[in-house]
C-alpha positions as CSV (number, residue, x, y, z in Angstrom):
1,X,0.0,0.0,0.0
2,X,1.4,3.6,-1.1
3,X,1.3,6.2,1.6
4,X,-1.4,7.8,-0.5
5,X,-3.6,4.8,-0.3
6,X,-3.0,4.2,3.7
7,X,-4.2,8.1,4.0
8,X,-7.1,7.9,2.0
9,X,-7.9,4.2,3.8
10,X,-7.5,6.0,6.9
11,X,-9.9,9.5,6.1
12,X,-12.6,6.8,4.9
13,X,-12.7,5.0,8.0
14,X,-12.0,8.1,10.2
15,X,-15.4,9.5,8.7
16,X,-17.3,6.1,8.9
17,X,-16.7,5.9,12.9
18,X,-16.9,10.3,13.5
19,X,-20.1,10.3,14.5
20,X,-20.9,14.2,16.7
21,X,-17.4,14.4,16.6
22,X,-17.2,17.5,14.8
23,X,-21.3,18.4,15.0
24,X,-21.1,22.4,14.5
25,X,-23.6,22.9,17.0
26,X,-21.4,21.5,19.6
27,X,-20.7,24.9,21.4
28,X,-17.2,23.7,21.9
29,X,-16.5,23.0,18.3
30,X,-18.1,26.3,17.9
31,X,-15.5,28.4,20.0
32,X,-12.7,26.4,18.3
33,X,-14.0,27.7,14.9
34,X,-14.9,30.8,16.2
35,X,-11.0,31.2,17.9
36,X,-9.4,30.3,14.6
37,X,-11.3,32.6,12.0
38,X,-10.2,35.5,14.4
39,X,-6.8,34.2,14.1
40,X,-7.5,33.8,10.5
41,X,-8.7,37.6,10.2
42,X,-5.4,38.8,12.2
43,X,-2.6,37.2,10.2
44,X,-4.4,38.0,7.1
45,X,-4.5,41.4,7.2
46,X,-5.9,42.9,4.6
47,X,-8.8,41.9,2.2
48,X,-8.1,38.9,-0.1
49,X,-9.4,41.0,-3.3
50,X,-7.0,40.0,-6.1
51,X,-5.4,37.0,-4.4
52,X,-5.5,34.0,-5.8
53,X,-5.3,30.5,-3.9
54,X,-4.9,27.2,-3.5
55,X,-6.0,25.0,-0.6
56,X,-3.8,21.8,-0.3
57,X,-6.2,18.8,1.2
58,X,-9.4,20.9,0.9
59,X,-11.5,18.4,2.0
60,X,-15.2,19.4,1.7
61,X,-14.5,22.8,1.1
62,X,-15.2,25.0,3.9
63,X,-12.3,26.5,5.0
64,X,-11.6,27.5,1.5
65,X,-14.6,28.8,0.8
66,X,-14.3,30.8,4.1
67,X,-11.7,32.5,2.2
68,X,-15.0,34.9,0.1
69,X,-16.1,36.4,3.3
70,X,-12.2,37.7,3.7
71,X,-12.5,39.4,0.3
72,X,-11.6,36.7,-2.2
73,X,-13.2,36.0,-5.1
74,X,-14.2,32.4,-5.9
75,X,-12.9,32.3,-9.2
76,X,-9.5,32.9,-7.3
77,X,-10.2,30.0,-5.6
78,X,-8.9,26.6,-6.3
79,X,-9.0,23.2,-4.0
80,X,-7.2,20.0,-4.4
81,X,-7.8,16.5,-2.3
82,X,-6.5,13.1,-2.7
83,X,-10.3,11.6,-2.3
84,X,-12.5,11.9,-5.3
85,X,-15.6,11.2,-3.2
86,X,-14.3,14.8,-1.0
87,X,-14.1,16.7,-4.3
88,X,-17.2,15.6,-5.2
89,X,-18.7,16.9,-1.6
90,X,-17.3,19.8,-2.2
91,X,-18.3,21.0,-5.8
92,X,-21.7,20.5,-4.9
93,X,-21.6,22.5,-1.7
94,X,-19.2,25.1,-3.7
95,X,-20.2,24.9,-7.2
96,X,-18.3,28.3,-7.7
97,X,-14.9,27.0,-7.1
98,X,-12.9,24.7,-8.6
99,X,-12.4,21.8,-7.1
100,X,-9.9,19.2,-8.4
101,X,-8.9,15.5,-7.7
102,X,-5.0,14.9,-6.7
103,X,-1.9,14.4,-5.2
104,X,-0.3,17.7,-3.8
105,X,3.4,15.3,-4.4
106,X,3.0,16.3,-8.3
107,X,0.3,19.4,-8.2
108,X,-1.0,20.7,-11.5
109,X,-0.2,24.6,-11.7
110,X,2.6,26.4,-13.2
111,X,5.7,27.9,-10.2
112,X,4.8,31.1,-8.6
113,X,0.9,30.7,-9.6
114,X,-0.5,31.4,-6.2
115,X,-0.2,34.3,-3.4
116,X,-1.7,32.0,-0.6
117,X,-1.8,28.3,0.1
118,X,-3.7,27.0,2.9
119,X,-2.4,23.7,4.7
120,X,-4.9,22.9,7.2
121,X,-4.8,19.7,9.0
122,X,-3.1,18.3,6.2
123,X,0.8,17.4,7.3
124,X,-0.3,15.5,10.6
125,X,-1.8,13.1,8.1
126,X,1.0,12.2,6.0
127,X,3.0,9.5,8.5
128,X,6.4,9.2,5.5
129,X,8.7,11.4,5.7
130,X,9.4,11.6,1.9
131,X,6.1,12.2,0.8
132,X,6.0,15.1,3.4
133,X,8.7,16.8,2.0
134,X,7.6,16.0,-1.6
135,X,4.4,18.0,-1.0
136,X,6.1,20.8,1.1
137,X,8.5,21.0,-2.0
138,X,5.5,21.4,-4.4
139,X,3.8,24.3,-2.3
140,X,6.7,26.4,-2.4
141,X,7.1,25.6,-5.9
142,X,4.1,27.5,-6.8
143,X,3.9,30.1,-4.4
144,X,4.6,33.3,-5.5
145,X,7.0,35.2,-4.5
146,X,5.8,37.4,-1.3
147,X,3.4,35.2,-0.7
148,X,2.4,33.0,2.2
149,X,1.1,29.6,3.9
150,X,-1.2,29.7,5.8
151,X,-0.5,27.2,8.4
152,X,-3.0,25.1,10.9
153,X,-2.0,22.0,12.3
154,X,-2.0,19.6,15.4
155,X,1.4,19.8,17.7
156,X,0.4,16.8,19.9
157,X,-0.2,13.1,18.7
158,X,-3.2,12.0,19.0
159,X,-4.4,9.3,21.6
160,X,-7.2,8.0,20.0
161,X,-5.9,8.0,15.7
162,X,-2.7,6.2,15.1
163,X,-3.0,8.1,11.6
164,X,-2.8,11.8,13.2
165,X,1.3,12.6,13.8
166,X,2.4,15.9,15.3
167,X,3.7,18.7,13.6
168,X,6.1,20.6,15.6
169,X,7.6,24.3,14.8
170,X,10.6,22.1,14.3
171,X,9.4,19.9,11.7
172,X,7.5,22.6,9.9
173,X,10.7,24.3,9.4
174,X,12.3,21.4,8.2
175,X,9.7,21.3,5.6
176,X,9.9,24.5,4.2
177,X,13.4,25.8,4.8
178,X,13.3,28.7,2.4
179,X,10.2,30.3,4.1
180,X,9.9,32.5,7.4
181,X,7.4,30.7,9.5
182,X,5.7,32.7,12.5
183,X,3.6,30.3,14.6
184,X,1.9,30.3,17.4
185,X,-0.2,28.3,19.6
186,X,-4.4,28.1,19.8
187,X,-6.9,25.9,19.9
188,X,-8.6,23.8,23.3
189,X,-7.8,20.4,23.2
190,X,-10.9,19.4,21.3
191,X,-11.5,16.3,23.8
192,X,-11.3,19.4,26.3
193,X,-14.0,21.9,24.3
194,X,-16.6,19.3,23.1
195,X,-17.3,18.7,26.7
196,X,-17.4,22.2,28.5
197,X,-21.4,22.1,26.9
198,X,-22.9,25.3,29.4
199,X,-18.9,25.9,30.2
200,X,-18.4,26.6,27.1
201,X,-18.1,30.4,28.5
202,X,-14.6,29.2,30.2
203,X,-13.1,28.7,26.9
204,X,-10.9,31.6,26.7
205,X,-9.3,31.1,30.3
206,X,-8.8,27.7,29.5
207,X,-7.0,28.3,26.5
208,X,-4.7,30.6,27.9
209,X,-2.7,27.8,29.4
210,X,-0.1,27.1,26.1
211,X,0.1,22.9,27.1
212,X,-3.8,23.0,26.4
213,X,-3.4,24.3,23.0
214,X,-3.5,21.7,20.7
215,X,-2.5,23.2,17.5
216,X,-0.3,25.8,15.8
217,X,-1.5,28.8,13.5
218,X,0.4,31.0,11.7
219,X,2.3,32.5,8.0
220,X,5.1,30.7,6.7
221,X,6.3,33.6,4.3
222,X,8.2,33.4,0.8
223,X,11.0,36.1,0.6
């Protein structure tokens, strides 16, 4: 089996067995959404108008398509996932953007084509080394010049999905060597925010302790 094949394998059966796991009117999930657009909206800056870009591992098309209410235009807008049946979710929720079926290893798009790439979720996913760097590789291939990651990922293993691997500052680093990274780290241990319920309110002050932060956000910037 091809590390492509174990990671599609594993989203397949990760989405089979998620159940509420990620129900949006869980008021935890909704503070972890709510925590990470405003961290969105701050390193962004400025409206998207004019940008265009690529999501790597889009998935079903949300957090791309989040990308219109920041100014960008959905022709601008371009996603590409390794599971046809995700694509397909998300041209029909999105039929505005382009959605396309692939491997991020080998993407599709001439260098310098894009002024912002998103990587959400994606690199705690991919377990070889190799194919990690292949696809880091690829991204900064076709980032433009001046432009920018923008970078969401777990920094903890997780207990309960042998297929989620952290992604320290270290290792992002590693992976994209000839960008300036600025990180930082957010996010409730989802375990942690699911289950506040009425709590919910004690989000923020939970959050501000950095070992219950479970991800990192943040630019990694092309000179």
């Amino acid at each position: 089996m091809t590390e492509a094949d174990r990671i599609a394998r594993a989203y397949q059966d990760l989405e089979a067995r998620a159940g509420s796991r990620w129900d949006t009117a869980n008021p935890g999930n909704q503070a972890i959404l709510g925590e990470r657009t405003r961290w969105m909206r701050r390193l962004l800056g400025p409206p998207l108008t004019g940008k265009r870009i690529l999501e790597v591992g889009s998935g079903a098309g949300g957090t791309l398509a989040s990308m219109v209410e920041l100014g960008a235009s959905p022709a601008d807008l371009v996603g590409v996932d390794l599971l046809p049946g995700r694509v397909e979710v998300a041209r029909k929720a999105h039929p505005s953007i382009r959605f396309d079926v692939g491997n991020a290893e080998r993407l599709d798009f001439a260098d310098a084509s894009f002024d912002l790439l998103l990587a959400f979720t994606i690199f705690s996913s991919i377990l070889d080394p190799s194919m990690q760097r292949n696809v880091a590789a690829e991204m900064t291939r076709v980032l433009k010049p001046g432009g920018a990651v923008l970078w969401y990922d777990v920094r903890y293993d997780s207990n309960s999905n042998p297929n989620v691997k952290a992604v320290p500052a270290r290792r992002i680093r590693q992976l994209f060597p000839s960008l300036k990274a600025d990180l930082y780290s957010v996010t409730l241990l989802p375990p942690v925010a699911r289950r506040l319920g009425p709590l919910t309110g004690l989000y923020p002050a939970l959050a501000s302790f950095p070992p219950l932060r479970s991800h990192l956000i943040g630019l990694l910037k092309k000179p």
